[in-house]
C-alpha positions as CSV (number, residue, x, y, z in Angstrom):
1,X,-68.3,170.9,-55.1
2,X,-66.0,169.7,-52.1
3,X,-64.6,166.2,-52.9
4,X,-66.1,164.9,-49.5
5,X,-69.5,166.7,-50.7
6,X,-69.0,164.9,-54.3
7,X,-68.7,161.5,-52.9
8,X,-71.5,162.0,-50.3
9,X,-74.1,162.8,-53.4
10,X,-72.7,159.7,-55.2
11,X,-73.0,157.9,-52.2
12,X,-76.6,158.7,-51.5
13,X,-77.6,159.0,-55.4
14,X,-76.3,154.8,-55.9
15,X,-78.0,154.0,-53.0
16,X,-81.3,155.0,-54.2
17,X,-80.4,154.2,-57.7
18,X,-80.0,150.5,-56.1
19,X,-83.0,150.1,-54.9
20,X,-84.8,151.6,-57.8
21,X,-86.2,154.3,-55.2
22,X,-85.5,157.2,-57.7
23,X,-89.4,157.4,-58.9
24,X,-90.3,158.3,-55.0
25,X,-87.4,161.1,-55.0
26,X,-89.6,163.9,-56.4
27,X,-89.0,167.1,-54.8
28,X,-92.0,167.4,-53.1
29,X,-91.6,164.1,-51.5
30,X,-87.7,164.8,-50.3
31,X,-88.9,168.2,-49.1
32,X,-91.3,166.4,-47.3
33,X,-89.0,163.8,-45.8
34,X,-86.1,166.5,-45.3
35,X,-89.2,168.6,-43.1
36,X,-89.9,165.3,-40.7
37,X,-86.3,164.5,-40.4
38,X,-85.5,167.9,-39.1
39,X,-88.8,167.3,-37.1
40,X,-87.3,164.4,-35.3
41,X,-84.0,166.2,-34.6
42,X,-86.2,169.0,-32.9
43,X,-87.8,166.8,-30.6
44,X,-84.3,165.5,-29.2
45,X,-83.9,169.3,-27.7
46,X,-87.5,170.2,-27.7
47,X,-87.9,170.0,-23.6
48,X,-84.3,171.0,-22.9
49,X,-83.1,173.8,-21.1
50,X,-80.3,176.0,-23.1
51,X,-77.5,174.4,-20.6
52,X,-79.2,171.0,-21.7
53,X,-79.0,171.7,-25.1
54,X,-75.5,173.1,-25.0
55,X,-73.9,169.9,-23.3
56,X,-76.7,167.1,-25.8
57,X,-73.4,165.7,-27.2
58,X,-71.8,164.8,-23.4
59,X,-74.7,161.9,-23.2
60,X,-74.0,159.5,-25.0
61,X,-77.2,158.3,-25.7
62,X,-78.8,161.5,-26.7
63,X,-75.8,162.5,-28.7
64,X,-76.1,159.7,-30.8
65,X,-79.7,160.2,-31.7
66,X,-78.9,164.1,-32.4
67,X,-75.9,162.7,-34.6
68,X,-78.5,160.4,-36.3
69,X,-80.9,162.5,-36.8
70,X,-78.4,164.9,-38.0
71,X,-77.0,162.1,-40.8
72,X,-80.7,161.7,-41.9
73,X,-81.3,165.5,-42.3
74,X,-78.4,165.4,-44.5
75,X,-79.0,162.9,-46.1
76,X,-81.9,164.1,-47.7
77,X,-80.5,167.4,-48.1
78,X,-77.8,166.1,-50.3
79,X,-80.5,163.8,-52.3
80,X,-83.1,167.0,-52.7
81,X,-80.0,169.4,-54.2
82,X,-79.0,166.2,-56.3
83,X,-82.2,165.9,-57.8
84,X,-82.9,169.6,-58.1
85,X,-79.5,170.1,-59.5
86,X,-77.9,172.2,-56.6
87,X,-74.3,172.7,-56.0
88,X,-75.0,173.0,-51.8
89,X,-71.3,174.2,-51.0
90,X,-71.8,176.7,-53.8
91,X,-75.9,177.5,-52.6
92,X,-74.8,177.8,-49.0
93,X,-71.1,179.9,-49.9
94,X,-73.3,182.6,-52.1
95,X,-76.6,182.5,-49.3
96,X,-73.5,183.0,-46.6
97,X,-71.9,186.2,-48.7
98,X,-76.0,187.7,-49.0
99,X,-75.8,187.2,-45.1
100,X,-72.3,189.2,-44.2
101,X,-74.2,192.3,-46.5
102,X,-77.5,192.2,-44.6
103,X,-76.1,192.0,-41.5
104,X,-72.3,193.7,-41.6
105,X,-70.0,192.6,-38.3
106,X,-70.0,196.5,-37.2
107,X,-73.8,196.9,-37.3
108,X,-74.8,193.3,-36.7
109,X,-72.3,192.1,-33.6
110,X,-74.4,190.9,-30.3
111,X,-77.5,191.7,-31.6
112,X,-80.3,189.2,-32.8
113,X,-82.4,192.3,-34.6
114,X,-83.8,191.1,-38.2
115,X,-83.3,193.5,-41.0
């Protein structure tokens, strides 16, 4: 793992660890939490128009709540693949590599089309 990423997961593991709230961070309940956070970032762009979207971090306001809401995705990302014992750099660096073979820049360039 990144150093940045190692200290992160240290970070957020003592924090829990402090205040004994490992016995609530099951993976069904961090799942859970990771789905409404993500859930809350949504509805900072859910009545947007794409322009709107684009420029979210030019308000002030609303970019702070989309960079909040970000932090607390994170956050629980990096506590779920703590607990479940996932190296994310490594889980996102080998889903990334699956990607670039499914979808190769000469087939895949401009076009949205699943496969």
């Amino acid at each position: 793992m990144l150093p940045a990423m190692d200290d992160l997961t240290g970070r957020v593991r003592a924090f829990a660890e402090e205040r004994d709230w490992q016995q609530f961070h099951t993976p069904k309940n961090l799942a859970m939490a990771l789905a409404g956070e993500v859930g809350e970032l949504i509805a900072e762009f859910q009545w947007l128009t794409p322009e709107q979207a684009a420029a979210v971090m030019s308000d002030r306001e609303a970019g702070d709540r989309v960079k909040a809401e970000i932090g607390d995705v994170m956050i629980y990302l990096t506590r779920l693949a703590d607990v479940l014992g996932i190296d994310l750099v490594e889980a996102a660096s080998t889903k990334l590599e699956e990607v670039a073979r499914r979808y190769p820049v000469d087939q895949a360039r401009g076009s949205a089309a699943k496969r």
